[in-house]
Structure formats: structure tokens, C-alpha cells
N, C-alpha and C positions, 0 to 999 in steps of 0.2 A: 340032805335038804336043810338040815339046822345049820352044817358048814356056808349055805350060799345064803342064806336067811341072814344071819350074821354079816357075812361081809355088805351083802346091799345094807343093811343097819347102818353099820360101820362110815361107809361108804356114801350113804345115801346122795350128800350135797355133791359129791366131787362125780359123782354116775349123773347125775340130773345136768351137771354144766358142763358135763361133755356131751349130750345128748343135746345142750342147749346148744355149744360151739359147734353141732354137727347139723344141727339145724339152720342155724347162721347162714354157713357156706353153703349148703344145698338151696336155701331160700334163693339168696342170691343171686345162685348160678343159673337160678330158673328165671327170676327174672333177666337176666343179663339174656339167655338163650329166649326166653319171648322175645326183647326187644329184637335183637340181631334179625330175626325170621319174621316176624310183624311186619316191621318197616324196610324187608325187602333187603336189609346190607348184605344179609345172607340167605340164599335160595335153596332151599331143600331140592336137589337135583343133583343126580350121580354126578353131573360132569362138576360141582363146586363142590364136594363132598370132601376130598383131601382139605381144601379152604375152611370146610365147617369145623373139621374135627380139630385143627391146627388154630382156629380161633375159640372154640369152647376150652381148649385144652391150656392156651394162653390167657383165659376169660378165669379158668379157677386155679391156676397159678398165681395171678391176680389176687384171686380173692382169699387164697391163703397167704398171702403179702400183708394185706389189709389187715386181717386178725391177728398174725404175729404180731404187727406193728400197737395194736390195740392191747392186747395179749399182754404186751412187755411194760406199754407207759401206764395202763390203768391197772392198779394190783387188786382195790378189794372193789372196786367200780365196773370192775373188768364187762356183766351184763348189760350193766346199763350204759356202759358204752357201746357193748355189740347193736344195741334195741334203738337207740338214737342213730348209732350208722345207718341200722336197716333202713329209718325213717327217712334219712337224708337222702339217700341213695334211689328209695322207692319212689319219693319227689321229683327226683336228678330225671331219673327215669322216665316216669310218666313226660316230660318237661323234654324228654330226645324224646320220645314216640310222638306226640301231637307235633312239634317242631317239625323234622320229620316228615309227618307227612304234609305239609305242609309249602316246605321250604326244600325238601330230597335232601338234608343233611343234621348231623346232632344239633343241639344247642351249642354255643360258645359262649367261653367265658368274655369274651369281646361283648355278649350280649346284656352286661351290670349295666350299660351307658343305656342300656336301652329297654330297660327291666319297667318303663311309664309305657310302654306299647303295649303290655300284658292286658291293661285293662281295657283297650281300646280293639281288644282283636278277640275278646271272649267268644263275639259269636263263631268263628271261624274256628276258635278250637274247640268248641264246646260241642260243632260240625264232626268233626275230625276224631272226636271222644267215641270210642265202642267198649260197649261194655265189659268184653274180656279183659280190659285194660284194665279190671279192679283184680288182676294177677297181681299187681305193682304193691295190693297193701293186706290183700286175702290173709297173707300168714301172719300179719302182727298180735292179732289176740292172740297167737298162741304160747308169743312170748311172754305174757300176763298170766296163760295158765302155768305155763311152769315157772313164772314168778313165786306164786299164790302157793303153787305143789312146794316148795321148795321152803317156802315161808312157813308151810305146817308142819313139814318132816325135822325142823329144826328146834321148835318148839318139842315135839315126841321126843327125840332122838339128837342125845348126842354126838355134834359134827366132827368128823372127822380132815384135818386141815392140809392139805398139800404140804410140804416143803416148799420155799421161794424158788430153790435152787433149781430144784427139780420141774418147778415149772417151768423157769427163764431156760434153761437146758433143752426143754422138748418142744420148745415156742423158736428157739434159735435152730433144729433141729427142720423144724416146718418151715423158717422162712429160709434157709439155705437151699432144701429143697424145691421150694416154690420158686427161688431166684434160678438156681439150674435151669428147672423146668420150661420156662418163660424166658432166659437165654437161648435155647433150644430153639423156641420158637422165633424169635423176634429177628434170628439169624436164618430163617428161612422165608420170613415176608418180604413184601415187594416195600422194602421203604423207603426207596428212591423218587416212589410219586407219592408218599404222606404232603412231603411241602405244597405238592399242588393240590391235592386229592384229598382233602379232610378225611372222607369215606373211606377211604383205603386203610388208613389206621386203624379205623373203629372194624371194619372187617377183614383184617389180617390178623390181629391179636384182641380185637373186644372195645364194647362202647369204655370199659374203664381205659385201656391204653388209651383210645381216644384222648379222656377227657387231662389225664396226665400229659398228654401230647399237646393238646389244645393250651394249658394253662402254661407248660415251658415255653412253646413257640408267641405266646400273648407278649409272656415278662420279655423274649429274646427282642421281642419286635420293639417293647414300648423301652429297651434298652438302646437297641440299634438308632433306633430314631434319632438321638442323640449325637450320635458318632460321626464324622468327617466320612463321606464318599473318597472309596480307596481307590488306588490307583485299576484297578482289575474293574471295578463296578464302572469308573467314568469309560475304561475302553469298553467293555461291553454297548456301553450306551451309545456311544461314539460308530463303531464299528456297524450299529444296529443302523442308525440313523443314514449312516454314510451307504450303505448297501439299496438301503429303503430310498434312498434316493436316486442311488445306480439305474433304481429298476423302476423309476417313476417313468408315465408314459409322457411323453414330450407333446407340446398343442394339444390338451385335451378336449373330446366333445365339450360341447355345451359350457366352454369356458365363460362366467362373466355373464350371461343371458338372463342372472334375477338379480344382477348390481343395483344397490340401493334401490334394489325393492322391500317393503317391509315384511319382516318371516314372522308367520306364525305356524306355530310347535304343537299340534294335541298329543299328550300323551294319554292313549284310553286304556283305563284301566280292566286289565285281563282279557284283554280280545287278542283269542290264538289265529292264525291265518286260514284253519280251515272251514270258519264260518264264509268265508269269503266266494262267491258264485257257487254258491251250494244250499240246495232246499230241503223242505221237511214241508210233508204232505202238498207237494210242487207250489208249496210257498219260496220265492227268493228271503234267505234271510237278513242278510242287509242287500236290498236293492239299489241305495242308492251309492253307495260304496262300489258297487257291481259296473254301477254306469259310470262312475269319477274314474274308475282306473283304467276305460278306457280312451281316455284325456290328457293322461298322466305318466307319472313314472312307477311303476306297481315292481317292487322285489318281490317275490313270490316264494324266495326260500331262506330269507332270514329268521335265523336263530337266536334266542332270547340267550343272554348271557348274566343273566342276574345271579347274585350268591345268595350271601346272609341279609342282606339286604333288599332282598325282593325291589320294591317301584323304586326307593330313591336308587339301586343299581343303576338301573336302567334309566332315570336320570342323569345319573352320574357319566353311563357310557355316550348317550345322546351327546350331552354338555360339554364333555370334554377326550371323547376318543382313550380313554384309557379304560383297563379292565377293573371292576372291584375286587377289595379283597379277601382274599379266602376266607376271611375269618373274621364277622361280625358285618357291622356297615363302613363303607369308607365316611358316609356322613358324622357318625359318631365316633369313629378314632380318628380322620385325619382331616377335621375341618378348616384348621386355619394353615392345612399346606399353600404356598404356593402353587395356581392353575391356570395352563393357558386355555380358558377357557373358552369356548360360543360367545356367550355373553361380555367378557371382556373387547374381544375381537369388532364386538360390533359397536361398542360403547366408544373404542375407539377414532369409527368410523362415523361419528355423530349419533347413533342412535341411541334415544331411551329402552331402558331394560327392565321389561315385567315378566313375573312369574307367579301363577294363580293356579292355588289349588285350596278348595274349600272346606279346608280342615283344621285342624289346630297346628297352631305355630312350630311347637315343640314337636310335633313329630316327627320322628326320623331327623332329629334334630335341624330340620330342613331352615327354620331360622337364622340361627351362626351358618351353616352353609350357604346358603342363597348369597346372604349379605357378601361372605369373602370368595363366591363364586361369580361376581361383578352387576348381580342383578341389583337395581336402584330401588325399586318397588317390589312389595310382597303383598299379594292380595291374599287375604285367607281364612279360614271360619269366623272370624269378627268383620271380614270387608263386607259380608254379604248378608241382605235381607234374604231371611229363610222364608220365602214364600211359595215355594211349592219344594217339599221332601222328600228324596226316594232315596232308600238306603240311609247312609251315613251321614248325609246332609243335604243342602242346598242339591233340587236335582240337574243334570248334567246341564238342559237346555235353558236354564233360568243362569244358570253357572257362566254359559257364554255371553249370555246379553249381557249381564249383570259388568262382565268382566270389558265388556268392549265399549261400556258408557261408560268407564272407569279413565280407562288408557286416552292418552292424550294421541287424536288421529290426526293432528294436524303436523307431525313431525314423522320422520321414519323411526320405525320400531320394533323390535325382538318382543315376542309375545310369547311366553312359553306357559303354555295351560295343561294340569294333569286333570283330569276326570276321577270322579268318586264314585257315582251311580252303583255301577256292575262290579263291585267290589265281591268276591268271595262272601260269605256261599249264596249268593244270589236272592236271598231273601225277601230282597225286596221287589221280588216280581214273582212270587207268589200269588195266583189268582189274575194276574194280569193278563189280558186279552188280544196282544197286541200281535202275539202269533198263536197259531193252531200247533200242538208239541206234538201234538195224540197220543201214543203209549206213555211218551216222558213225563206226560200231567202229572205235578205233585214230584217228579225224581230233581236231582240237581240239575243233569243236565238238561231239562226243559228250561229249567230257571236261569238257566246260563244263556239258552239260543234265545231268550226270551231279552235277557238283558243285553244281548248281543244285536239283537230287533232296536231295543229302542238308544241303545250308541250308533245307531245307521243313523235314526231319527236323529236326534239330538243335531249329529253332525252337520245332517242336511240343513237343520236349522239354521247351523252356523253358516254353511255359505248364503244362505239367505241374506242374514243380517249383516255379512260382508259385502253383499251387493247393491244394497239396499243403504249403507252406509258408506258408497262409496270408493271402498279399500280395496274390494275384489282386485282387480285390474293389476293393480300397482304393489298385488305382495305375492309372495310365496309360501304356500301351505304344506307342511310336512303330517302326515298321520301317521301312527303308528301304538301298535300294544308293545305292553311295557312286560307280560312273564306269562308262565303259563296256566289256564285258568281251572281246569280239570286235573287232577290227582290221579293217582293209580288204584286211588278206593271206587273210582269210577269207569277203572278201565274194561268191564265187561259193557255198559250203555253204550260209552265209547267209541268202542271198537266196532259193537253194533251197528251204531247208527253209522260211521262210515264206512258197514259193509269189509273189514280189516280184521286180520287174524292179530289179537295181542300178542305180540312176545319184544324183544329190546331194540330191536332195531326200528321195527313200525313202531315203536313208544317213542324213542328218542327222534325217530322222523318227524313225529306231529309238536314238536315241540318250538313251533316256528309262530311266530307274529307280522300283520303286515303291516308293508311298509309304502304306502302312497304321499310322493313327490310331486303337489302339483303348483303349474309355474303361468296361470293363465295368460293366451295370448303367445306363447312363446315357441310352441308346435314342438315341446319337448315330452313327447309320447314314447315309450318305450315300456315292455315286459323284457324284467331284466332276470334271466333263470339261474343264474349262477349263484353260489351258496355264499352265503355272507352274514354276519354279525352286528347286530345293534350300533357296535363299536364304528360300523361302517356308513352308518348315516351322516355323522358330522362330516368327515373327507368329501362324502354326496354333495350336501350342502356348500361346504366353504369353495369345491368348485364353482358349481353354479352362481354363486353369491361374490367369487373372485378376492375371497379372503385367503388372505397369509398365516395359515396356522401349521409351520413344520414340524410340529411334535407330535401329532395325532398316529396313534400307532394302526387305525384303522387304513381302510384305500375306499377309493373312489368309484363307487360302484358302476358309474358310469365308464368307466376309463380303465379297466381292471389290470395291473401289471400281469403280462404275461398270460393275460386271459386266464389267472388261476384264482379261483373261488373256493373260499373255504372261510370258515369258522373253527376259532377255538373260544371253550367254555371254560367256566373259572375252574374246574377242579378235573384238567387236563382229557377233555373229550376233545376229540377235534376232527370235524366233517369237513370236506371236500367234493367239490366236483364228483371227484372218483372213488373214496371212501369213506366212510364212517368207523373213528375209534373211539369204543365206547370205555373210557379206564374203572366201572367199576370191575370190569370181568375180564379188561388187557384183550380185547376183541377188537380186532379189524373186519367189515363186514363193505362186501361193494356196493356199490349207491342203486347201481340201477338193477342188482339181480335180488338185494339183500343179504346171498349166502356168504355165511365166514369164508375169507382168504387166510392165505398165508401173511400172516404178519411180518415175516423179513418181505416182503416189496416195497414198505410204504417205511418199515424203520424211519429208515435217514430223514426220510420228509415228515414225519411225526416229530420226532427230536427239532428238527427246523423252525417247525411253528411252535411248537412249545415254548419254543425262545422269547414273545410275544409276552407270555406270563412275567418270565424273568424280567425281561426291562419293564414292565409297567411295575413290579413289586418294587424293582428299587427307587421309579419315580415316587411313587407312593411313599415307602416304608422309611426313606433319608428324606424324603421332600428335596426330591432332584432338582427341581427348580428353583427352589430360595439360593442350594445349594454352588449352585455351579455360576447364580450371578454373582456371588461373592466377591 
């Protein structure tokens, strides 16, 4: 007993900082393993279990990388660097869980451009916040007690001091191994879909390879940018284009039938398409949406393709037919590219170009974009008298008048209006009357079908004051939601209320927005069932409209090449007609039975479309367009 009494004496400081260094990497690893299974990257279910154990396993490879690294540059610091890592990293963290749930992917370092949104979206995360989430800092005082223990055994007790040598030896010794380790693994992930699949990184090897992943592929891109389009990138493009054209349908319907008509654009915020001819306590909940699309042109099975960029995405895809990109906003990394956009197109063709949305300038950098995306006019939280408030600002239907005694109606005109109202988490229909929810009273999703009630309203409003002003007649109306408005924190209400069993395929199903085409007067009526993409509205448009836009990498929903219907998502999901592949799980699943197939049937035509991604990353990421006018 006096032999082991002695050595802990002895010993005391260099026992307590391995017990601290052991603490460290376990901390860690628990956090790193809540987030993974939290935010759903990773599913506790035998059939993902090889997945979990090969990502835990690369997760604390990881994190003994981290601490040799730590280990070697700080020698007498050495804690107080561990306890500052912890602090950043438990930040990092909480910061991918609320994002996350949120947005369905980590934070990115793309997202410092965009770090003025934080304060503007509290309510949303502060929704999104569950309590368990104080896993992320629970263990920090404990690093203060064995500050403190360690601070009074040294005082008692003379310390006994490592060799340097000896340290850098058995620190070099853990990071070798860790590097093995995590070699091991990285050569068994699928990392052929990281460049499309943020996700797939974070859940093959762990949210740290992620965010390592995230930060190489930022610098590659904000390097590439730079760089001359090479010979292989212009055939790509070329090749794409020349094919895209092969298969264009020759005399298309409805060619030219809203020429120089004036287009207006709602984009309503968070309305998913399955509010659409569907009740709660045999109330219609948008009725009058319910009667337009029978007037009109209703897509029924378009899929929102927003990334990091939630609405301005979906702007962006509206505006100009290409995809965003994976990482971050295209508003804030690629604003002064070259774009053949909507709004230029039309500017062209004499019309003045507004875009209204009643919020601050700077958001989503939507400012510098607007201006170099050809719009002449920005109407926006300072255009408008705040006289009636619901939500975040000016509310929707004061939003429309407001905006259409603005606009000069004596000229033809592109009018593109995004709505604020029903903004996440619906707060502001709290107590509101304007439907009967019954059980949902007080849940979110009441407060969504509630704010989804009064975007029916609003809208109605709006053809009011277009007919009443005139304009009806002589323009054409696009509507349509901009991403998905429900979360998977809500998928048991969900699911409930439409009577639907949760699991990936019926999730990924509801993840659709609609899309109403209407063109008064012109008997251009059609339910169009075939699956299609946000991306696919502009093609819609510049038919009917008889605009020359050949870069839109969308089609013609009306016109469909080859009668094939599908949708690809930014980070490589891609539905069809006939199937749905979902890449965070490399799942092929048939549309109309839902059960997994065999994945060699559809390969080649999965590989096909994914091509999609590729040409729009290299129009985006070299600015294909400045590029090739040179």
C-alpha cells in the first residue's frame, strides 16, 4: 500500500492529465455520437449498423488526431488548449444540430458571409433547441475541477515532470495510429458522392471529417474560381447542351400564348404542396388556391431543391434554371457571376424589373444579387409602411397592395414578390382564428395549416387588386413555395394528420411545393403529374412567354422531352417517374409501390442525371458565362 501511495504522490500531476486527456477524447466522442444520431446522419437500425460503427470508429480516429496535434504544439499549455478545443468544438456543434435541423445538412464554412442571419433567425433556432442539447457543454466544469484538484496536489506535493521526449514519442505514437486507423476507414466510404452529398461525408467518417471536408473543398472552390475553363469542363458543357437540345420537343404546346404579357412571380414562403385540396375538421384549407388550379396549370409533384440556402435557393432556381450550391448560398459566394437570367430576358424585351420582398436589404445578400441579377427596382423593409404586422414584418396582404401602387402599371412588367408572413416556426398565428386545427391547437403544425389559411387569403387578395387594377387580363401569374415547411421534429403530427406511416420514402415524398401557372383568358388548363423540380419552372415560363433562354438546365414542364419526369436535389437524391434515390442511405425505392428495388436497374439513368449537378457546379464555380464570352 505505501509502494502505490508513493507512486500516485510521485505521480500525482502526470495521473490527473491523463485522466484529463482521457477525458477529453471520451467528452468528445459523445458529443460527436449525439450529434450523428440526433440529427438523423446516422440511424440506429441493424440495417446502417456496419455505417455506425465505421463512422464512430473514424469519429475517434479523429479525435485522437486532434489531441496529438494539440499534444505536440502546446507543451506547458497543453490543458488549456484541450478545454478551449472542447469549447469551440461544443459551439461547432450545437451550431450543426440546430442548422441541421433546420436546413437537413451541417453548417458550412461558406456560411462566415452569412454569419448577420444568425440574428435574424433566433426564433427558428431557439424552436429547433431541445434540451438534451446541453450534452454539447454538460462536461465543461469538470474540466475546472480537475483544474482546481490539480492546482492543490501541487502545492502538497512535489510534481513529478515527464521527459519532453517521452512525451513527443507516445503523442507521435497515437497520432500514427489514429492516422492508420482512419486510413482504414476513409478507404471503405462511399466518397464518390461527398462532392454532391455534403451528408455523406459527415456520415461515412464523422461531423469532424465533415467540417475538414467542408473547409478544403471552400479554399478549392474560392481557388478554382479563378482559373481558366479547361478544355474537358467546356466539352462537358458543350456536349450537355448539344444533347439537351437533341431531345428538345419540336412546336411546343402552348408556345408564345402569354407574349408580352406582364409576369407576376409569388414566391410563398414555406407552403409545402400537401396543404393543397386537403382539410382539417372538413374545413378546405386554402380554398381558394383549391378553385385557381382549376383554371390553371397546377404541377402537383414538384420538389423543392434548395441547399444551404434555403428561399434565396429557390430564388435563385426560379430566376435562373440552375442548381445551388452545395455549400453555403450562391447569393453570398457567387454574386457578381455572370447570369442568364428571368429578369434580364425580360428587361430585354422592354420590360421594367421589380422584386419585393419586405425585409432587410442585406439579407441573403439579396441586394448585390438582385442588382447583378438584372432587376432595376428592389422594394424592401424600408419601401414599406408597416401598417399591419404578422410575423417578421409588413403582413403578406398589405405586402401586395403596398407593392402594386409602387410598380409602374402603365408599361409591361416582371414583378417578382417573395412573402414573409408564414415564415418558420409560425408564431405568428398563435391564437389565430382563421381555421379550426382541433388537436393541433398550440402544436407547430396547427400554426403552419393556420399560416397556410391565411397565404390562401392573402393571395386571394391579390387577384382582387389585379382586377380591380386592371392588370388581371393582360399578365401571367406564377405561384409557388419556395422549401419545406415541417421538420422531422414534427414527423409524428405529420404523419398523423396525413393519415401516413413515417419512414424515408413517405418523408422524402412530402417534400414537394406547388406550383400554379395561371395565364387568364388563354384556356391554358392542365394538371401536370409528372415529377419535376423548381429548376423546372423558368423552361415553363419562357415557353409560354416565348423567351430565348438556351442555358436553363431545367425543361418545359409543359413539353416534357421524352415524357421523362424527374427531379435531382442538390446533394444527389434524384426522383423519377419510376423511382426515388434517396443518397443519404444509396436507396433506390419504386414510386408507386414504395418498396426498395434493386439498384443495378436504374444505375446508368441515376449516373445520367446526376450530370445535371456537374454542369451547373462548373457554370457557377468558373462563372461559365463571363467565361466562355471572352
Amino acid at each position: 500500500m505505501k509502494k502505490i501511495k508513493d507512486f500516485l504522490i510521485r505521480y500525482n500531476t502526470i495521473i490527473i492529465d491523463v485522466m484529463y486527456y482521457i477525458y477529453f477524447i471520451i467528452a468528445i466522442g459523445v458529443k460527436v455520437f449525439y450529434l450523428q444520431f440526433t440529427t438523423g446522419l446516422n440511424i440506429n437500425e441493424a440495417y446502417y449498423n456496419d455505417v455506425n460503427i465505421n463512422t464512430m470508429r473514424a469519429a475517434i480516429s479523429i479525435i485522437l488526431m486532434i489531441f496529438s496535434v494539440l499534444f505536440l504544439v502546446f507543451k506547458k499549455r497543453r490543458n488549456g488548449a484541450l478545454f478551449v478545443t472542447n469549447i469551440i468544438l461544443s459551439i461547432l456543434f450545437l451550431a450543426d444540430t440546430l442548422y441541421f435541423r433546420y436546413y437537413q445538412l451541417p453548417i458550412s464554412v461558406s456560411l462566415i458571409y452569412q454569419l448577420k442571419l444568425v440574428g435574424d433567425i433566433t426564433g427558428s433556432a431557439g424552436s429547433l433547441f431541445k434540451i438534451k442539447d446541453i450534452v454539447y457543454f454538460i462536461d465543461l466544469p469538470i474540466y475546472l475541477i480537475i483544474f482546481f484538484i490539480k492546482k492543490a496536489l501541487r502545492k502538497k506535493y512535489p510534481a513529478y515532470v515527464i521527459k519532453r521526449r517521452y512525451a513527443f514519442v507516445s503523442s507521435a505514437i497515437v497520432m500514427t495510429v489514429a492516422c492508420l486507423m482512419f486510413n482504414s476507414y476513409f478507404n471503405k466510404a462511399n466518397t464518390s458522392l461527398h462532392a454532391f452529398d455534403r451528408n455523406y461525408a459527415a456520415k461515412d467518417l464523422s461531423i469532424l471529417y465533415y467540417h475538414y471536408y467542408d473547409v478544403k473543398n471552400f479554399i478549392n472552390d474560392e481557388v478554382e474560381r479563378n482559373r481558366a475553363l479547361t478544355a474537358e469542363e467546356k466539352q462537358t458543357i458543350s456536349d450537355y447542351y448539344a444533347n439537351k437540345n437533341a431531345n428538345k420537343v419540336q412546336n411546343p404546346r402552348y408556345n408564345g400564348v402569354a407574349k408580352n404579357r406582364n409576369l407576376i412571380v409569388v414566391q410563398v414562403e414555406a407552403l409545402q404542396e400537401f396543404v393543397i385540396e386537403n382539410t382539417i375538421n372538413n374545413q378546405e384549407i386554402t380554398p381558394f388556391l383549391n378553385s385557381l388550379i382549376k383554371e390553371s396549370v397546377y404541377m402537383e409533384n414538384i420538389y423543392n431543391q434548395v441547399a444551404g440556402g434555403n428561399t434565396s435557393d429557390a430564388e435563385f432556381l426560379i430566376n435562373n434554371s440552375l442548381y445551388p450550391v452545395g455549400s453555403g448560398a450562391v447569393y453570398f459566394r457567387y454574386p457578381n457571376n455572370l447570369y442568364n437570367s428571368l429578369a434580364k430576358a425580360l428587361k430585354s424585351e422592354g420590360y421594367n424589373t421589380y422584386v419585393s420582398h419586405a425585409y432587410k436589404p442585406s439579407f441573403w445578400n439579396r441586394q448585390n444579387f438582385y442588382d447583378n441579377a438584372g432587376f432595376e427596382t428592389f422594394y424592401h423593409l424600408y419601401s414599406y409602411e408597416l401598417d399591419e404586422v404578422i410575423g417578421w414584418a409588413v403582413s403578406d396582404e398589405s405586402f401586395f397592395r403596398q407593392t402594386l401602387d409602387k410598380i409602374d402599371l402603365n408599361n409591361k412588367f416582371y414583378s417578382f414578390n417573395v412573402t414573409l408572413s408564414s415564415h418558420h416556426p409560425y408564431d405568428a398565428f398563435i391564437g389565430m382564428d382563421n381555421l379550426d386545427v382541433g388537436k393541433y391547437q398550440g402544436k407547430q403544425l396547427g400554426n403552419f395549416l393556420r399560416g397556410a389559411r391565411y397565404d390562401d387569403y392573402a393571395l386571394e387578395k391579390l387577384f382582387e387588386m389585379l382586377k380591380e387594377k386592371g392588370i388581371y387580363d393582360n399578365s401571367i401569374i406564377v405561384i409557388y413555395g419556395d422549401h419545406s415547411a415541417l421538420f422531422e421534429d414534427q414527423k409524428q403530427d405529420v404523419s398523423e394528420f396525413l393519415g401516413i406511416e413515417y419512414n424515408e420514402f413517405n418523408w422524402k415524398n412530402l417534400q414537394k411545393v406547388p406550383v400554379i401557372v395561371h395565364v387568364p383568358g388563354a384556356n391554358v388548363v392542365e394538371r401536370v403529374e409528372s415529377v419535376g423540380g423548381q429548376i423546372d419552372v423558368l423552361p415553363t415560363i419562357a415557353n409560354l412567354m416565348d423567351l430565348d433562354m438556351p442555358y436553363m438546365l431545367g425543361k418545359d414542364m409543359l413539353n416534357i422531352p421524352n415524357d421523362e419526369g424527374y427531379a435531382v436535389l442538390r446533394y444527389s437524391s434524384v426522383i423519377t417517374d419510376d423511382y426515388m434515390y434517396i443518397s443519404d442511405t444509396s436507396t433506390f425505392y419504386d414510386m408507386k409501390t414504395g418498396y426498395i428495388i434493386d439498384p443495378k436497374i436504374y444505375k446508368e439513368d441515376l449516373s445520367n442525371k446526376l450530370l445535371d449537378l456537374k454542369v451547373s457546379d462548373i457554370i457557377i464555380n468558373k462563372d461559365y458565362f463571363r467565361k466562355i464570352n471572352k
